[in-house]
RODO-81877 format. One record per residue (C-alpha): residue number from 0; y, z, x. Coordinates in steps of 0.02 Angstrom, whole numbers, plus 50000, padded with zeros to 5 digits. Last residue first. Example, Ala and Ser with C-alpha at 12.3 -4.5 7.8 and 13.67 -1.06 7.14 Angstrom:
// residues 2
<rec resi="1" yy="49947" zz="50357" xx="50684"/>
<rec resi="0" yy="49775" zz="50390" xx="50615"/>
This chain:
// residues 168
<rec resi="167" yy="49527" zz="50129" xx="48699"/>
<rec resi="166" yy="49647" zz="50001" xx="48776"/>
<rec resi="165" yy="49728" zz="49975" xx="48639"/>
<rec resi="164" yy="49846" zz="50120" xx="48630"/>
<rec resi="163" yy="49769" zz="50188" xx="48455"/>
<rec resi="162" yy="49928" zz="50307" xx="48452"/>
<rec resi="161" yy="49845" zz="50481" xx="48401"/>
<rec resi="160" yy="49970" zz="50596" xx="48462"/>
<rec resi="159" yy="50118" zz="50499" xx="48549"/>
<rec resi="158" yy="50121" zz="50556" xx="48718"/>
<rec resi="157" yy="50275" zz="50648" xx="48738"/>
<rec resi="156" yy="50191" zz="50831" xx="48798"/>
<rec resi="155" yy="50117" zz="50724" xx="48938"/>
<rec resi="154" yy="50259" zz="50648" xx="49023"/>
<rec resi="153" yy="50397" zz="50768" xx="49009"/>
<rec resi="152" yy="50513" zz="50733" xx="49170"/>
<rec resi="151" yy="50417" zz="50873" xx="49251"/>
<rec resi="150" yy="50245" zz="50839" xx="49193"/>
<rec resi="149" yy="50258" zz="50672" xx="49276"/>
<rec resi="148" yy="50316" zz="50751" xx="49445"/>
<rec resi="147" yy="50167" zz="50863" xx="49463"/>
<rec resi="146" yy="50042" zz="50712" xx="49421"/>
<rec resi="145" yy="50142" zz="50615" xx="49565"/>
<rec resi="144" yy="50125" zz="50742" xx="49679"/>
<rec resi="143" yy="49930" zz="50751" xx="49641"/>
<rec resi="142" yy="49913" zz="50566" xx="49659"/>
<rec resi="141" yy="50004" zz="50573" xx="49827"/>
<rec resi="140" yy="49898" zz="50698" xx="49907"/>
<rec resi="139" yy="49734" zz="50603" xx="49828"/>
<rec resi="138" yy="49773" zz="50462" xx="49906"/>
<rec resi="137" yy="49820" zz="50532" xx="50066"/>
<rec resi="136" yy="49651" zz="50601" xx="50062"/>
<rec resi="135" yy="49582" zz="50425" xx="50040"/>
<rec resi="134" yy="49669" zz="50368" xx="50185"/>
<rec resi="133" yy="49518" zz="50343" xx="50304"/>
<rec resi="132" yy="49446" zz="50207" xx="50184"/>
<rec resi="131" yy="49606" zz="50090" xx="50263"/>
<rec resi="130" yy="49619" zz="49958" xx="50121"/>
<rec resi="129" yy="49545" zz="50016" xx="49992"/>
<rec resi="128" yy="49595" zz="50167" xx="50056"/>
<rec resi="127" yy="49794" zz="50156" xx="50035"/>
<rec resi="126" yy="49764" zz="50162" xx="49836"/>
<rec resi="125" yy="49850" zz="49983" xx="49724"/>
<rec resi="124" yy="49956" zz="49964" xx="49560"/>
<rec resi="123" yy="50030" zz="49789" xx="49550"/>
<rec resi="122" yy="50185" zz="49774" xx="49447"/>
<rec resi="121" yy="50278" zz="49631" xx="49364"/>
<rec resi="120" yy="50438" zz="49625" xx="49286"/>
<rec resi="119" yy="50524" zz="49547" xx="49166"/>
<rec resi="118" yy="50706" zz="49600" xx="49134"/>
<rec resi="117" yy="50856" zz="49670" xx="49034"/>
<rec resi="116" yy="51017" zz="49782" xx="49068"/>
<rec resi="115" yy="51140" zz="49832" xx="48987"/>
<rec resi="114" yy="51120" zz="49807" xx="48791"/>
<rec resi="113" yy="51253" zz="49914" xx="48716"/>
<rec resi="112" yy="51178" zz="50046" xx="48583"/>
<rec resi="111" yy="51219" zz="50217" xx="48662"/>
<rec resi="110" yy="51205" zz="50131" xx="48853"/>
<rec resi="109" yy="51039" zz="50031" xx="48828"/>
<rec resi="108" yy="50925" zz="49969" xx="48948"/>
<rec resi="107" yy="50799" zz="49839" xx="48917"/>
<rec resi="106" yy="50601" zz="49812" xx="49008"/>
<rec resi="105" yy="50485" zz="49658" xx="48958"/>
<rec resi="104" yy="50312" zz="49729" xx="49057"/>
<rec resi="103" yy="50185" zz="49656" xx="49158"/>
<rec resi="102" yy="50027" zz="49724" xx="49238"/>
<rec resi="101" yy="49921" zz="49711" xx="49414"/>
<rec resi="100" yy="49763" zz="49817" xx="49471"/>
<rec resi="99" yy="49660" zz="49846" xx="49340"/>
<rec resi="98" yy="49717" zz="49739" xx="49230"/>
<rec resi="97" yy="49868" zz="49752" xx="49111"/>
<rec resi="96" yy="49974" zz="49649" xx="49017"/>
<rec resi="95" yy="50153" zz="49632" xx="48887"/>
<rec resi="94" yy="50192" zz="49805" xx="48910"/>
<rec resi="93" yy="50344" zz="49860" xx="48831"/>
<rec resi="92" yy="50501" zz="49962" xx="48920"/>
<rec resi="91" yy="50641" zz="50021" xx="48831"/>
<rec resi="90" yy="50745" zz="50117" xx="48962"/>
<rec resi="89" yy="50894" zz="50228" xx="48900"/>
<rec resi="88" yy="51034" zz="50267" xx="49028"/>
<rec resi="87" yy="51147" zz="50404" xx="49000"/>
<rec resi="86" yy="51332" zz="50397" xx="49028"/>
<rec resi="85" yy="51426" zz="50540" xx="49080"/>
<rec resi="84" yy="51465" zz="50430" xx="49251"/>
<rec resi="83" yy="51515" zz="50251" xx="49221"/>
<rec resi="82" yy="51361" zz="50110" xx="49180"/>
<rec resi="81" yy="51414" zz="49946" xx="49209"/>
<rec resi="80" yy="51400" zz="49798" xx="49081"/>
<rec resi="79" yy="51287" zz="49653" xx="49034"/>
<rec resi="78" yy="51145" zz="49634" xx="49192"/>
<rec resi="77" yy="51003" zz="49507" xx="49167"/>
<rec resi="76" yy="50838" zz="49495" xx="49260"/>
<rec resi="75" yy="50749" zz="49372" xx="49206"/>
<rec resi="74" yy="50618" zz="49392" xx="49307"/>
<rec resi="73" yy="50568" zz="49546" xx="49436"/>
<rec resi="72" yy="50412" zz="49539" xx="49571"/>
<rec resi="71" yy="50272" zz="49638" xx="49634"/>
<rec resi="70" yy="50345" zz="49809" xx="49625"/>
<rec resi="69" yy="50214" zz="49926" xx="49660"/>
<rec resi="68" yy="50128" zz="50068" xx="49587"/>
<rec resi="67" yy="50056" zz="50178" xx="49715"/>
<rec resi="66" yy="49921" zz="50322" xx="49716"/>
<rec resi="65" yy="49814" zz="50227" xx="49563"/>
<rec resi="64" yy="49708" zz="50294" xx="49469"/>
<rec resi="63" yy="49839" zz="50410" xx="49355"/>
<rec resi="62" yy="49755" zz="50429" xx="49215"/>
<rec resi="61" yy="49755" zz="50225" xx="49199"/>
<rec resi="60" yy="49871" zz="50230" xx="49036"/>
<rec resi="59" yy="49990" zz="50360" xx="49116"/>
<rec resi="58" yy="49986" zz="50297" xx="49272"/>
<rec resi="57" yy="50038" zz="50124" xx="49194"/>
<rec resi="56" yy="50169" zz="50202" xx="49076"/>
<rec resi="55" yy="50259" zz="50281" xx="49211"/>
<rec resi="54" yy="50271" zz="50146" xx="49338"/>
<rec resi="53" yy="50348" zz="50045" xx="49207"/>
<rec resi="52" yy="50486" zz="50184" xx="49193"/>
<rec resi="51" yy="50502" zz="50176" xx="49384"/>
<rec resi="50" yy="50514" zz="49984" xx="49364"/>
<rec resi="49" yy="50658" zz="50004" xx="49233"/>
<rec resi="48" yy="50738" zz="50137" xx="49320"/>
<rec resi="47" yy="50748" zz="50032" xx="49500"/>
<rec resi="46" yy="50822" zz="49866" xx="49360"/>
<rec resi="45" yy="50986" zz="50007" xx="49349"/>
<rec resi="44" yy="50960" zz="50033" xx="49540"/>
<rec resi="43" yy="50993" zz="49879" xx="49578"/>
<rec resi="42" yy="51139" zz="49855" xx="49453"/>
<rec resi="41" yy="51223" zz="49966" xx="49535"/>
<rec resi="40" yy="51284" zz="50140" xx="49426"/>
<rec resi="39" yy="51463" zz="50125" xx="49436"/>
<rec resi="38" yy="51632" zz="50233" xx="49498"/>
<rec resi="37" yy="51794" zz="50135" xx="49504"/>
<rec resi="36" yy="51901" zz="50200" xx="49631"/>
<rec resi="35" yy="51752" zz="50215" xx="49767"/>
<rec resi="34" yy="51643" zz="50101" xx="49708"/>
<rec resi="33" yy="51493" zz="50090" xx="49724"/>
<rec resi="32" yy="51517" zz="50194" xx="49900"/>
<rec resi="31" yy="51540" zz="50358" xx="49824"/>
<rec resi="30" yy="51426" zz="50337" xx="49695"/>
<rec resi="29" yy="51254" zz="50327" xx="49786"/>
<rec resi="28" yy="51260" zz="50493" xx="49803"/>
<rec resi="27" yy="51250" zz="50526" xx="49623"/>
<rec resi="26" yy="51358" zz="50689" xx="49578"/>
<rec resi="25" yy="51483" zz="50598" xx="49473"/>
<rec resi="24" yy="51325" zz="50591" xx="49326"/>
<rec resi="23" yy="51224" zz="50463" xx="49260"/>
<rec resi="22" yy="51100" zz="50524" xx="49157"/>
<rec resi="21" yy="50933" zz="50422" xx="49168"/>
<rec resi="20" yy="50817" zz="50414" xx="49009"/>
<rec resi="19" yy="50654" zz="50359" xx="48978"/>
<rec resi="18" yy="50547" zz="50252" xx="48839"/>
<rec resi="17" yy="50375" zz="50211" xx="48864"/>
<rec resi="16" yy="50263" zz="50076" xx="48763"/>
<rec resi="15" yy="50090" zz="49995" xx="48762"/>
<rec resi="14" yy="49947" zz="50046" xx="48852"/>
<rec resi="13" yy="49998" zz="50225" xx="48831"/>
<rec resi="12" yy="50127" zz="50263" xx="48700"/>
<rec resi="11" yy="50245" zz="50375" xx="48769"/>
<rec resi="10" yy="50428" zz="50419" xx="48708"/>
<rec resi="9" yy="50555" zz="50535" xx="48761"/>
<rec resi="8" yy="50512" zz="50536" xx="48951"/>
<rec resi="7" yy="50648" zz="50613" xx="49067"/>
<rec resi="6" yy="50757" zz="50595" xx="49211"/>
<rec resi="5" yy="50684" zz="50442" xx="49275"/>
<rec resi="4" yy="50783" zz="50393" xx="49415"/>
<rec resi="3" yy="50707" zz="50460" xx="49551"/>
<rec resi="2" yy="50810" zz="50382" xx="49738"/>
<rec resi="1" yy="50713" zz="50418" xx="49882"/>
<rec resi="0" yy="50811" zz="50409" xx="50040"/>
């Protein structure tokens, strides 16, 4: 199972900055196993946002030229409280690097103003055919999904207007 955990995009500075929000509601699937009498986001899937949210800001600074962004590895990673259903988690995440195929980003959660969650993580955005030229059509396929999903949690209309992003 897929688990999207960006529910939307208030804040998009490409090259530089994206902020997101996940609403936790009783509904998750996920929920009725962690834990049954006392109901919590995992921390797992708390750090999942935070690379998601990453994931965002690098196809939104590379116009989407990439069909995957991948989780390369996580740092720091620091977990202060749970997250209970009805509350909403809000992702903070700054780049720190990016290349063309790798980048970096220093990533915090907030529940209202608590810290609860904070990390370094690093990404590495790749296509199947540069591997396998034959999947270039998948490629595309997953690009175009992806493009159809960003405009859904409210990627482009967030886009700060006329942010130099610094990779002009």
């Amino acid at each position: 199972m897929k688990f999207t955990l960006v529910d939307r995009i208030t804040e998009l500075v490409p090259g530089r900055r994206i902020c997101t929000i996940k609403s936790l509601t009783l509904s998750e699937e996920y929920l009725g196993d962690h834990f049954r009498t006392f109901p919590v986001m995992p921390g797992v899937l708390m750090l999942e946002c935070m690379i998601q949210s990453a994931g965002w800001l690098v196809r939104a600074t590379e116009d989407f030229a990439h069909s995957l962004v991948l989780l390369t590895g996580a740092k720091n990673v620091n977990y202060k409280s749970f997250i209970t259903p009805g509350g909403v988690l809000r992702m903070e995440v700054d780049c720190k690097r990016m290349e063309a195929n790798q980048s970096e980003f220093v990533g915090k959660g907030f529940c209202e103003d608590r810290e609860m969650v904070k990390a370094r993580i690093v990404l590495n955005h790749v296509n199947l055919a540069d591997e396998k030229p034959a999947l270039e059509a998948v490629d595309r396929e997953l690009v175009a999904q992806t493009r159809a999903q960003f405009a859904l949690i409210g990627g482009e209309p967030f886009v700060v207007p006329g942010a130099a992003s610094g990779f002009d």
